[in-house]
DRENDO-1510 file (C-alpha; in Angstrom, 1 decimal, always signed):
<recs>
REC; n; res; u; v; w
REC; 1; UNK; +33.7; -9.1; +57.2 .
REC; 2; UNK; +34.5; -12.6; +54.8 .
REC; 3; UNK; +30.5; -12.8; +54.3 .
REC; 4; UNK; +30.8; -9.0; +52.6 .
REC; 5; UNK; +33.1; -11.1; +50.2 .
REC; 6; UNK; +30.4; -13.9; +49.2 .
REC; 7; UNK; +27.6; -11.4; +49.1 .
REC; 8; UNK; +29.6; -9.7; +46.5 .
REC; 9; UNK; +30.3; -12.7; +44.7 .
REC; 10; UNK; +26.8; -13.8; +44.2 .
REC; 11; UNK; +25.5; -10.4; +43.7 .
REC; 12; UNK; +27.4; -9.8; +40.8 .
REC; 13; UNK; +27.4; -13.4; +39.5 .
REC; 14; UNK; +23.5; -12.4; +39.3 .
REC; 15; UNK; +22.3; -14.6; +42.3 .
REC; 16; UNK; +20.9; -11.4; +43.5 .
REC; 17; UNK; +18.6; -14.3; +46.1 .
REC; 18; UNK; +21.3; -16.2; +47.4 .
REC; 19; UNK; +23.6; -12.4; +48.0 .
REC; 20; UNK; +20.6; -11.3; +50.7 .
REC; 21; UNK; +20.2; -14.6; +52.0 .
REC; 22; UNK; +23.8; -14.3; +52.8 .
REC; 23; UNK; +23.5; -11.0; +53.9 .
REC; 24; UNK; +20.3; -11.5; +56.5 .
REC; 25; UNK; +22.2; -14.4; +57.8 .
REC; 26; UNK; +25.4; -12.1; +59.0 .
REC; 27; UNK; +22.8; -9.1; +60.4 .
REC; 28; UNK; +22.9; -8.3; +64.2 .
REC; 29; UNK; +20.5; -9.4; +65.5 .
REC; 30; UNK; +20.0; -6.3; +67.3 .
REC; 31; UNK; +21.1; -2.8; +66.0 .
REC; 32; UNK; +20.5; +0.6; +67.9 .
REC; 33; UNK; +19.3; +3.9; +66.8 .
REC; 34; UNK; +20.3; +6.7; +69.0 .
REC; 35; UNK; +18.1; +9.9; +68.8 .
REC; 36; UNK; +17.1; +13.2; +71.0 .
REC; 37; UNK; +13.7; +12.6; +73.2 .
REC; 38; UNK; +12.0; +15.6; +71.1 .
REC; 39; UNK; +7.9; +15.4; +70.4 .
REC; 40; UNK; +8.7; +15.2; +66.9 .
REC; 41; UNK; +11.1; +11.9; +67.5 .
REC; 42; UNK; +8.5; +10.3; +70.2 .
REC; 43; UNK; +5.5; +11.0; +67.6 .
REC; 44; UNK; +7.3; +9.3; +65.0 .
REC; 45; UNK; +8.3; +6.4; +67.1 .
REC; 46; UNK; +4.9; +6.1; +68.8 .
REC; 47; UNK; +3.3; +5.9; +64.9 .
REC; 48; UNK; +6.3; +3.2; +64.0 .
REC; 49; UNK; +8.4; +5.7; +62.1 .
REC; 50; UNK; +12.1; +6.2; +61.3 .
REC; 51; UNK; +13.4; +9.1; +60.5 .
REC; 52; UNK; +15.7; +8.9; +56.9 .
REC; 53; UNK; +18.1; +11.9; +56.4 .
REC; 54; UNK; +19.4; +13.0; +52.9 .
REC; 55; UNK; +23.5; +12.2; +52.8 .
REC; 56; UNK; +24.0; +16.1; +53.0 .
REC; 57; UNK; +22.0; +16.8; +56.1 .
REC; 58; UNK; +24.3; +14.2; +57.7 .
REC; 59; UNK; +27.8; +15.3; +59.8 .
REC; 60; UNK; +30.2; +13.6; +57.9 .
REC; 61; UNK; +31.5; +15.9; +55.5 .
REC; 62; UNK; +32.7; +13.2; +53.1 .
REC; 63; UNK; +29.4; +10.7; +53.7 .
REC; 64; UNK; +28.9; +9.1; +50.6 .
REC; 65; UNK; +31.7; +11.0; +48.9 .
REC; 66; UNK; +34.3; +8.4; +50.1 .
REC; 67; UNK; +36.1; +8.1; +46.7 .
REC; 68; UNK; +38.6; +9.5; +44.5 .
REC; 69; UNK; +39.3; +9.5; +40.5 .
REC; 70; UNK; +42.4; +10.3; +38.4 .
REC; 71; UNK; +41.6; +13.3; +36.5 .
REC; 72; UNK; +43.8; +12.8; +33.4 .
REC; 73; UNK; +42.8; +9.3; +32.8 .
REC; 74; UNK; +39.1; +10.1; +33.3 .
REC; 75; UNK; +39.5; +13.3; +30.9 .
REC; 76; UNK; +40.6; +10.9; +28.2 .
REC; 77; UNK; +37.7; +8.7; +28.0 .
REC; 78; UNK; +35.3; +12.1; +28.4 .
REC; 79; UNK; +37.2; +13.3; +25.2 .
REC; 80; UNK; +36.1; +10.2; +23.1 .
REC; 81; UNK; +32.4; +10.4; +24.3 .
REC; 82; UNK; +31.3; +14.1; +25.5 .
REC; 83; UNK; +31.7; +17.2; +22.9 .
REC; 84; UNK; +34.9; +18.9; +22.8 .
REC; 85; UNK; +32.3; +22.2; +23.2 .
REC; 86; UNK; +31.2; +20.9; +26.5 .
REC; 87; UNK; +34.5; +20.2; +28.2 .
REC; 88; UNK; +35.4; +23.3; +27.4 .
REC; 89; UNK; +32.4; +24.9; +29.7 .
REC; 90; UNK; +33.2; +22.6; +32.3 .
REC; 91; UNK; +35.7; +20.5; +33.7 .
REC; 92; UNK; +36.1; +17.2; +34.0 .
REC; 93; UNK; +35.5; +17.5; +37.8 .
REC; 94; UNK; +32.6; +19.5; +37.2 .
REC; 95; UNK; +30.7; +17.0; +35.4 .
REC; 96; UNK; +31.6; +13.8; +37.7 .
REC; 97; UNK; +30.5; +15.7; +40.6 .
REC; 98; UNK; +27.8; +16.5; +39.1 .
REC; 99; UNK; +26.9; +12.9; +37.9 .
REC; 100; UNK; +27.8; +11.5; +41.6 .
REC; 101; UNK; +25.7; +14.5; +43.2 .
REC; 102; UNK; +22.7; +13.2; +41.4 .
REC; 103; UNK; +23.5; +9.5; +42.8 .
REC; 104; UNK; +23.7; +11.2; +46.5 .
REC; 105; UNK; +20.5; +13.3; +45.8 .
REC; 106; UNK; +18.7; +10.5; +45.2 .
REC; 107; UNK; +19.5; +8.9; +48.4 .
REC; 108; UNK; +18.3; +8.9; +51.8 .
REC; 109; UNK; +19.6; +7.1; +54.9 .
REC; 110; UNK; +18.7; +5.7; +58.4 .
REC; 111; UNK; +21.6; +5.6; +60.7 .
REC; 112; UNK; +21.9; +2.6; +63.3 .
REC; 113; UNK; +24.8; +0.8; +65.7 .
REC; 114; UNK; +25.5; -2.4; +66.5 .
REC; 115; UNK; +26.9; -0.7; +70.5 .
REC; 116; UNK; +23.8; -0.1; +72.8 .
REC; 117; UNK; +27.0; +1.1; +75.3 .
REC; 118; UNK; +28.3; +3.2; +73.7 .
REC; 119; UNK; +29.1; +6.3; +75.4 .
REC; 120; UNK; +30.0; +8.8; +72.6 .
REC; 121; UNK; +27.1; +7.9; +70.7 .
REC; 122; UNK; +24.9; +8.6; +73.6 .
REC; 123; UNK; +26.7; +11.6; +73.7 .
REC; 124; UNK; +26.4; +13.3; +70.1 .
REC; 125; UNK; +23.2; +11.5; +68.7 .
REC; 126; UNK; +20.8; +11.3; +71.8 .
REC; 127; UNK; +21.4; +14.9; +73.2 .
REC; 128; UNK; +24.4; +14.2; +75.9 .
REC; 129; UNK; +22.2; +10.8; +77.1 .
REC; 130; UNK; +18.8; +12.9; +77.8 .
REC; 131; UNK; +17.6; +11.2; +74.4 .
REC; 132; UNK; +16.1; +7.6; +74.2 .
REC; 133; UNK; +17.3; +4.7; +71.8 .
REC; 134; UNK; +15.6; +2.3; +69.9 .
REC; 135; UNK; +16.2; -1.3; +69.6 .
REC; 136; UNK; +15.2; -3.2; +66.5 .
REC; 137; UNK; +15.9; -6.5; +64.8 .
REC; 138; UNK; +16.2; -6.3; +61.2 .
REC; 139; UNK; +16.9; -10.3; +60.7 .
REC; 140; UNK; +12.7; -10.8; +61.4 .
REC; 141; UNK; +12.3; -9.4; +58.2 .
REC; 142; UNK; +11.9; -11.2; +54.5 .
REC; 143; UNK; +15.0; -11.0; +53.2 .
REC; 144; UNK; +13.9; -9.5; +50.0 .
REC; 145; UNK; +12.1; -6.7; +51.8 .
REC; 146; UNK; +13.5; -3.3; +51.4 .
REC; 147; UNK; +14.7; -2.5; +54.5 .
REC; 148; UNK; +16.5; -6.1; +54.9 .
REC; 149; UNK; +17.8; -5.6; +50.9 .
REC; 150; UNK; +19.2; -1.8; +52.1 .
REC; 151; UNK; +20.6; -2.6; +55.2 .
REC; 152; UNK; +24.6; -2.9; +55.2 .
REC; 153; UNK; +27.6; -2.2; +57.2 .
REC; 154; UNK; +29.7; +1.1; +57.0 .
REC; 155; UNK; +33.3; +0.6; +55.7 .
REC; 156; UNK; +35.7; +1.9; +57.3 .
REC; 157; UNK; +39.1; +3.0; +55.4 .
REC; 158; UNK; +42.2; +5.5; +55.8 .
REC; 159; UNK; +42.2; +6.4; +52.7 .
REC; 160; UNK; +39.3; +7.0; +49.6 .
REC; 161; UNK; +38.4; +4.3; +47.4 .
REC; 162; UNK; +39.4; +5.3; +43.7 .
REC; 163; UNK; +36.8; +4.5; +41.2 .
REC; 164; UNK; +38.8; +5.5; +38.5 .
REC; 165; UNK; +37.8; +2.3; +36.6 .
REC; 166; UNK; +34.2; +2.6; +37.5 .
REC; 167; UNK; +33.5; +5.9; +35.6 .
REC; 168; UNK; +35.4; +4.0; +32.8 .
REC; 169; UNK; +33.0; +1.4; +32.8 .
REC; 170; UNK; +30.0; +3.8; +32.8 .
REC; 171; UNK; +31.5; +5.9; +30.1 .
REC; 172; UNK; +32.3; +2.8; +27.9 .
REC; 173; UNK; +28.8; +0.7; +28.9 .
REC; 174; UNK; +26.2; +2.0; +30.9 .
REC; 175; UNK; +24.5; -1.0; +31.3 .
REC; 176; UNK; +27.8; -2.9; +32.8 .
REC; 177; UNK; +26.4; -4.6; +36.3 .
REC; 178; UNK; +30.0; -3.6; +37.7 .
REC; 179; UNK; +28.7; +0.0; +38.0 .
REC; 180; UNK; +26.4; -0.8; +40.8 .
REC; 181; UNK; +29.8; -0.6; +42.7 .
REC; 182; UNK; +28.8; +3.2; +43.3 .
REC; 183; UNK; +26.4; +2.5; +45.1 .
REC; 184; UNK; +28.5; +0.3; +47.4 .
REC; 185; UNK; +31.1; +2.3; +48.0 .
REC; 186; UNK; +28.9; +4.6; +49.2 .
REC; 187; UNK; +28.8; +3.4; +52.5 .
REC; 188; UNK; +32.5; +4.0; +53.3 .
REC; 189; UNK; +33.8; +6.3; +55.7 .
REC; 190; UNK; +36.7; +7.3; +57.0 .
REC; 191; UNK; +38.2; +5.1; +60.2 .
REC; 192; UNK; +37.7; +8.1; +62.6 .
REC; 193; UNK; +34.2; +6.9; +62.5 .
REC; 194; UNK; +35.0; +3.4; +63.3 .
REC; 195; UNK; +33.9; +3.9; +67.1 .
REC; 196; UNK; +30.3; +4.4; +65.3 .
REC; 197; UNK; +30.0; +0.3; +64.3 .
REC; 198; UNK; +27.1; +1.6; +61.7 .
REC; 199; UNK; +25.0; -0.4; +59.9 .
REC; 200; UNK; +22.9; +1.7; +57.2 .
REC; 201; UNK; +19.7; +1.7; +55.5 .
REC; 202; UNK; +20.0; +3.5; +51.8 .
REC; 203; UNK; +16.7; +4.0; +50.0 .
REC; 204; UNK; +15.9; +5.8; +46.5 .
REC; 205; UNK; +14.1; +9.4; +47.1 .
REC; 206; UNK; +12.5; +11.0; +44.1 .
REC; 207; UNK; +11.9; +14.1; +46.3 .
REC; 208; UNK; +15.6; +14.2; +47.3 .
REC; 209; UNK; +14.7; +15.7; +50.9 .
REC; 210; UNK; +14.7; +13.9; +54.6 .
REC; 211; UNK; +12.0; +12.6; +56.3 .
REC; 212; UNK; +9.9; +10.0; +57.6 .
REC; 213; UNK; +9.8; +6.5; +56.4 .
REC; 214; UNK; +7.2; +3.5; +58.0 .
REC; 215; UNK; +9.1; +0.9; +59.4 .
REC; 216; UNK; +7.7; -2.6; +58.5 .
REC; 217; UNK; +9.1; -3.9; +62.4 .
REC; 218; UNK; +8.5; -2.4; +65.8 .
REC; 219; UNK; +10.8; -1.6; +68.1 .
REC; 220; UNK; +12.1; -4.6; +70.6 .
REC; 221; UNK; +13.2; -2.6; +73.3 .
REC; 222; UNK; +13.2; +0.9; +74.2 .
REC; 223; UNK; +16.6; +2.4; +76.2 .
REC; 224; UNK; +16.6; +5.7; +78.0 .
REC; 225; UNK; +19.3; +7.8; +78.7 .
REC; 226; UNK; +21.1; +8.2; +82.3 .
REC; 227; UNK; +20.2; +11.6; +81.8 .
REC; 228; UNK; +17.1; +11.9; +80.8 .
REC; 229; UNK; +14.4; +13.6; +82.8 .
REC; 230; UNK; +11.2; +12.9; +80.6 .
REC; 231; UNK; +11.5; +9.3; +80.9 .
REC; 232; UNK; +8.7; +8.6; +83.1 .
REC; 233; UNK; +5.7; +10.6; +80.7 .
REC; 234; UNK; +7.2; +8.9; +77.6 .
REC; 235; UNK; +7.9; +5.5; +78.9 .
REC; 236; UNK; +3.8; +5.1; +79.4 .
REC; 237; UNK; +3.0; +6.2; +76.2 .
REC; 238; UNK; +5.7; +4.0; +74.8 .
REC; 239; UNK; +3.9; +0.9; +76.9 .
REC; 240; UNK; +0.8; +1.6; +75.6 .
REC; 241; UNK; +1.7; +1.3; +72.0 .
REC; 242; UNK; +4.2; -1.1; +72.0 .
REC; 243; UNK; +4.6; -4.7; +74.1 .
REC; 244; UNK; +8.6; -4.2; +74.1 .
REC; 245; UNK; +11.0; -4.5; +77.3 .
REC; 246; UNK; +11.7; -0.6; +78.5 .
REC; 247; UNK; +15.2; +0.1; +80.3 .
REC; 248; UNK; +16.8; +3.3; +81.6 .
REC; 249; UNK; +20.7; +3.7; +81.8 .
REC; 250; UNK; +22.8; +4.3; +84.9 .
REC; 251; UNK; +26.3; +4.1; +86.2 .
REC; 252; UNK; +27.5; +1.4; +88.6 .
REC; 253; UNK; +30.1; +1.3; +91.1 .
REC; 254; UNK; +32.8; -0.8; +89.4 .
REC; 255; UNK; +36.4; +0.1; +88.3 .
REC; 256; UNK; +35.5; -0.2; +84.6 .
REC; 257; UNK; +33.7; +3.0; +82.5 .
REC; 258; UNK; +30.8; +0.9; +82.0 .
REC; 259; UNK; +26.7; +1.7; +81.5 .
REC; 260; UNK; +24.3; -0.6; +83.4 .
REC; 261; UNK; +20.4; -1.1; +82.2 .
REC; 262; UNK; +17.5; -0.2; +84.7 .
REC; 263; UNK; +14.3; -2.3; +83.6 .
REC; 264; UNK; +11.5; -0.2; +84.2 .
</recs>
């Protein structure tokens, strides 16, 4: 992604306007959010809800942990700014963890994909395709509205990124603009998640727990699973609130693993 380049570039160059300009311009124009077709889920939808989940509720064991810092370099600088009394309670680790925890605890997150067809997603996020999934375009919005500013692409990389000369920076001068690169590198995962194609929302949470959020767009279209049996009850009350297309997925004859749409 070149535009994730030029974004940077103006970001940090303090054109904070131009950076989300060019980030609304390289949005999808649709991107999906798979879910289970649960009361809780359809109520939320149905009041124009979406549902934000602190990083440690989500199943990536590494989300927003996806770096890495050399201990003996990082040890020096805490040496020339933290008591020698306080490294002796804890260690180095101990007190970067905990200054990244606090980061991560004050974050919460609303998944989505840029693949409507994409089977394992289907599978794992809307219950084994009995669940529903809801379309929305993010590039109607004001780019300087939250949900535009906080939407980005996942990272995908073999390896973690090492922000060994990050923490230097925060050590040596907190109010260095380089340091926003934490929050950044947040959205990196590992490329075994690379099937996913996510795009993520990250909002500040004072409350540091999950939970519902009001979304300043409706939904475009709503997509139900192959194997959904409720679709019929839902899809009317789904109608009634919102004037968006409504499809159900099937299976097709054709040599090729592919998911049709049903418009209903």
């Amino acid at each position: 992604m070149e535009w994730l380049n030029d974004f940077m570039s103006s970001y940090f160059q303090g054109n904070r306007e131009e950076a989300y300009k060019i980030k609304k311009e390289n949005i999808p124009s649709r991107l999906f959010k798979f879910q289970p077709i649960e009361d809780v889920r359809i109520n939320s939808l149905l009041q124009n809800e979406i549902w934000f989940s602190v990083p440690k509720e989500l199943n990536d064991p590494y989300d927003c942990m996806g770096t890495y810092w050399e201990e003996e370099e990082i040890e020096e600088i805490l040496r020339k700014t933290i008591s020698s009394e306080n490294l002796k309670q804890r260690s180095t680790n101990e007190i970067i963890n905990e200054a990244l925890d606090s980061l991560r605890d004050h974050t919460k997150i609303s998944c989505f994909s840029e693949e409507l067809y994409n089977m394992p997603m289907w599978a794992h996020y809307a219950n084994n395709h009995q669940g529903i999934c809801v379309e929305y375009n993010f590039t109607s919005l004001n780019a300087g509205v939250d949900f535009s500013k906080s939407l980005f692409p996942v990272g995908y990389e073999k390896n973690r990124y090492n922000i060994t000369d990050l923490l230097k920076r925060s050590f040596e001068n907190s109010n260095d603009p380089k340091i926003r690169l934490l929050y950044f590198v947040m959205q990196l995962k590992h490329e075994s998640w690379k099937y996913e194609k996510e795009w993520r929302i990250i909002l500040h949470t004072e409350n540091m727990k999950s939970g519902l959020v009001s979304s300043p767009i409706q939904p475009t279209a709503i997509y139900f699973g192959l194997n959904c049996r409720e679709f019929e009850k839902v899809a009317k009350k789904i109608k009634d609130k919102f004037d968006c297309p409504i499809y159900k997925m099937s299976l097709n004859n054709s040599k090729f693993y592919h998911l049709d749409i049903l418009n209903l």
